[in-house]
N, C-alpha and C positions, 0 to 999 in steps of 0.2 A: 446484419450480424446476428449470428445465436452464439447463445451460451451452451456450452459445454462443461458443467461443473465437475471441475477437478480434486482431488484433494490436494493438498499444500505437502508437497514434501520435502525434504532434505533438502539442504545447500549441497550444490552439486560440489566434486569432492575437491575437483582444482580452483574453484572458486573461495572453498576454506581452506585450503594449504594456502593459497598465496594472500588471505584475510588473516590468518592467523601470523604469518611472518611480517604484514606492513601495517597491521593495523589495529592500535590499541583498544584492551579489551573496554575502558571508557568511553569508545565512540558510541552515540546513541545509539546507531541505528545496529553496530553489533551487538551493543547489551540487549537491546529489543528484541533480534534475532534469538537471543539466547535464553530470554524467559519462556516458559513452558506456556503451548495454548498461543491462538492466533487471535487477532483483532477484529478480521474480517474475510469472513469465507465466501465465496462461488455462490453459493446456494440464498445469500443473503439478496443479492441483486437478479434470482432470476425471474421476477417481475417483470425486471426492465426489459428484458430481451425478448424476441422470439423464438421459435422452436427450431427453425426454419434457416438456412442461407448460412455464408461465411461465420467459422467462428470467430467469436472477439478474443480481444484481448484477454488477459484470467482479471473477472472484474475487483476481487482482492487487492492483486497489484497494483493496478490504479486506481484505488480509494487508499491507499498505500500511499504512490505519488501523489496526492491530492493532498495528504496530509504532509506530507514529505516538503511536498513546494511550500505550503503556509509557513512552517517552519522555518524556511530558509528563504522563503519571500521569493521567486522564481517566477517566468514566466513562462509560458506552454513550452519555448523552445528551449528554455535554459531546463527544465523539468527534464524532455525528453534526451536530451544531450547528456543529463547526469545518469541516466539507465544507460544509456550508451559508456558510459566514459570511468563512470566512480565505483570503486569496488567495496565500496561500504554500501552502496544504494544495489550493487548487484550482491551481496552478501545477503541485506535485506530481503529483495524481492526474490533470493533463491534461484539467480541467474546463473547460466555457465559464463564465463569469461567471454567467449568469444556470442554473446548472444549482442545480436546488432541490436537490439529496442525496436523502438516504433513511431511512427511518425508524430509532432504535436499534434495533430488533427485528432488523432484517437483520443485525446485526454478532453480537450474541447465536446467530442461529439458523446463521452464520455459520461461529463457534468451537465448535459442537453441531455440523455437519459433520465440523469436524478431527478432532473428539474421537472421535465415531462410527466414521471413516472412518481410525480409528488414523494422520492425520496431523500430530497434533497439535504434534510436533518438523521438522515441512516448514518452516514460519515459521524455525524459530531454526536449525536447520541449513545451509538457504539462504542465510542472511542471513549467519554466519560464515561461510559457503564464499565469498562474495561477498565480505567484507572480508578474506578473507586474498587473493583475487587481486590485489585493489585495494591492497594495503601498509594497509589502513585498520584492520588486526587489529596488534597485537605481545603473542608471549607476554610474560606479566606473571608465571609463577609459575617457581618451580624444582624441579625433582625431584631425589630423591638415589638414587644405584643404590647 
């Protein structure tokens, strides 16, 4: 698989008519969508890829799902079934409605990337650099000198 870095655009547009009429603006994954500035871009994983052969997946969206399944505790297949099925996870990833997803395999051979590609701490580092800009971090512990 190569990468083909894309930019992250819009939610396609029947995807937010029919997000905006089922689904309140409280849901995480739409408030997320709605804050300004992205988590994790294309460009961030092209490391991992080669230049070469089938494009992947957009590596964003699954470091997306990756974070997506922790949250909700999921397994490869229950993961790839909610891109498939949920319209707050295709709201998030910027999916049309009728976008079928992708196999579990792709998320599995996905995190064998990170792993190989000693990025493994890209996901969790990004993601706290990201909520401490946003206020959306607060230390919770104390140290003693």
């Amino acid at each position: 698989m190569s990468l083909h870095p894309q930019l992250i655009g819009p939610v396609p547009e029947e995807t937010a008519r029919v997000a905006r009429l089922a689904l309140s603006k409280e849901n995480l994954y739409v408030r997320r969508r709605e804050e300004p500035g992205t988590i994790y871009e294309d460009e961030q994983f092209a490391a991992l890829f080669p230049h070469r052969g089938r494009p992947a997946e957009a590596p964003w969206r699954l470091a997306l799902v990756c974070i997506m399944r922790y949250i909700e505790g999921l397994s490869d297949r229950q993961e790839a079934s909610a891109v498939r099925c949920r319209l707050d996870w295709k709201y998030l990833l910027g999916l049309e409605l009728s976008d079928p997803g992708f196999d579990f395999s792709v998320l599995t051979e996905f995190r064998a990337r990170l792993v190989q590609g000693q990025a493994e701490r890209l996901l969790l580092d990004r993601l706290l650099e990201c909520c401490k800009q946003r206020g959306w971090r607060k230390r919770t512990w104390k140290t003693t000198d």
